[in-house]
C-alpha positions in Angstrom: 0.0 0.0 0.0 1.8 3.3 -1.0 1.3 6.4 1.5 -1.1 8.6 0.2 -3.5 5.2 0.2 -2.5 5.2 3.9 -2.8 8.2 4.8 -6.1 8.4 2.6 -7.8 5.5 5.3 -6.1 7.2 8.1 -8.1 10.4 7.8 -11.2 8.8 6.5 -11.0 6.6 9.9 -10.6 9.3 12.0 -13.6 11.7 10.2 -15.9 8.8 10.9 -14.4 8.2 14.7 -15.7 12.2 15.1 -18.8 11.5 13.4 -19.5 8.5 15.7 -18.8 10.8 18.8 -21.1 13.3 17.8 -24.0 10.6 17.1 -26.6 10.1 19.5 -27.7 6.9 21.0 -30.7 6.4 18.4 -28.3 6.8 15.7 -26.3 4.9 17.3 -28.8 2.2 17.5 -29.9 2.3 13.8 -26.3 2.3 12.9 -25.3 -0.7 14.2 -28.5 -2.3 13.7 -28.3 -1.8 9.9 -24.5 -2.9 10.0 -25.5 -5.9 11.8 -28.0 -6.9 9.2 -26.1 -6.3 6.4 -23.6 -8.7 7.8 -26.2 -11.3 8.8 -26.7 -11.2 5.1 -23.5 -11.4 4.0 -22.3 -14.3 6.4 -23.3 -17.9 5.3 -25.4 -20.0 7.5 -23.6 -21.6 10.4 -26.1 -24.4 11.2 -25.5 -27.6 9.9 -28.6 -29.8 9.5 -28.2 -33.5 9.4 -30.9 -36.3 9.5 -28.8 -39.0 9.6 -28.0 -39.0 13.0 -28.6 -42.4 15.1 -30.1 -42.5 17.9 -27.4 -44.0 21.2 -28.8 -45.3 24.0 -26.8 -45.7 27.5 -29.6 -47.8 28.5 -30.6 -46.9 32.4 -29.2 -45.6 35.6 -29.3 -49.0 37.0 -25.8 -49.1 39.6 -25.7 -46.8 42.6 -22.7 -46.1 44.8 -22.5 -48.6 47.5 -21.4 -45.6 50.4 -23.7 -42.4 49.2 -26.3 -43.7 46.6 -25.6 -41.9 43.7 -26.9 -43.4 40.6 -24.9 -44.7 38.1 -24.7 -46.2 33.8 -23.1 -49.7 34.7 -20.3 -48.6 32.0 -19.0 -45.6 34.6 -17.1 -48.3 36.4 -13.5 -47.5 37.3 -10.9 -49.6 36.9 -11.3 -51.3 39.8 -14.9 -51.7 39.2 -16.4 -49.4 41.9 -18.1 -46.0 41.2 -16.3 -43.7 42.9 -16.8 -39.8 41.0 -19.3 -38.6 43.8 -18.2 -39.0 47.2 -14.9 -40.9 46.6 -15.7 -44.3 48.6 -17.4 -42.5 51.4 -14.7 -39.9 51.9 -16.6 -36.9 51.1 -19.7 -36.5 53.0 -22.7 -33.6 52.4 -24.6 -32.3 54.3 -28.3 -32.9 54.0 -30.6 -30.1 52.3 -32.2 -28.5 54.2 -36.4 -28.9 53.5 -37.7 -27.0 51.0 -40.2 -24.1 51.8 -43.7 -25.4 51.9 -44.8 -23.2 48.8 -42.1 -24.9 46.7 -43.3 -28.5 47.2 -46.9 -27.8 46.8 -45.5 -26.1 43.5 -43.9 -29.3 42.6 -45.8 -32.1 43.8 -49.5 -31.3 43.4 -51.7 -31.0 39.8 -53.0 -27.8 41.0 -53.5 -25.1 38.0 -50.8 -23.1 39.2 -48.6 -25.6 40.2 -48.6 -26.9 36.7 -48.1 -23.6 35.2 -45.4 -23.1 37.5 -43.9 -26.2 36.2 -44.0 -25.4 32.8 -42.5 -22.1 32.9 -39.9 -23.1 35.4 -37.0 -22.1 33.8 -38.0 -19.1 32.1 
C-alpha cells in the first residue's frame, strides 16, 4: 500500500471516529442495527442440519454407589470396578438439604393449575 492510500484510510477513519462521537444513541442504534444486518446477510449459515444421525442409548441408571447412593450407567465403572466420582468411597460427606419451603413442594408435587403452570415455565 503506498502512503497517500495510507494516509487516505487514516483520515477517512478518523472523520468517521468524530462522526460516531457526535452521534446520539438512536443513531447509534440504527447504525449498528443496519450494520448488523447487512452482515447477517452477508455471512453464510452456520447451522448444519443433518438427519442421519442415530439415535445412542446408555440404557438406564441402574448401579448406585454402595457408600452415598448416587446413581450410576453400569459402564462408569473405574478400573477397579467401583463408582467412585461422587463421594470418593465414602470420603466426602454432604450435608443434608435443608427442607424446602412449603410453597415450593406444593409447587412441585401437586396438579393444581398453578402448580402446573409453574412447572411449565420453570425455567424461564
Amino acid at each position: 500500500m503506498n502512503l497517500s492510500r495510507a494516509v487516505g484510510y487514516i483520515f477517512r477513519n478518523e472523520q468517521r471516529r468524530t462522526e460516531r462521537s457526535q452521534e446520539t444513541v438512536q443513531e447509534s442504534t440504527i447504525r449498528r442495527r443496519i450494520r448488523n444486518e447487512a452482515d447477517n446477510r452477508r455471512r453464510p449459515k452456520r447451522v448444519c442440519i443433518r438427519n442421519d444421525v442415530e439415535e445412542h442409548n446408555c440404557g438406564t441408571m441402574s448401579e448406585q454407589c454402595g457408600f452415598c447412593g448416587a446413581v450410576y450407567w453400569k459402564e462408569e465403572k473405574n478400573t477397579v470396578h467401583k463408582y467412585t466420582k461422587c463421594c470418593h468411597d465414602g470420603k466426602v460427606q454432604l450435608p443434608a438439604f435443608p427442607d424446602a419451603p412449603e410453597l415450593l413442594k406444593v409447587l412441585l408435587t401437586e396438579n393444581s393449575p398453578d402448580a402446573n403452570i409453574y412447572r411449565q415455565r420453570i425455567r424461564e
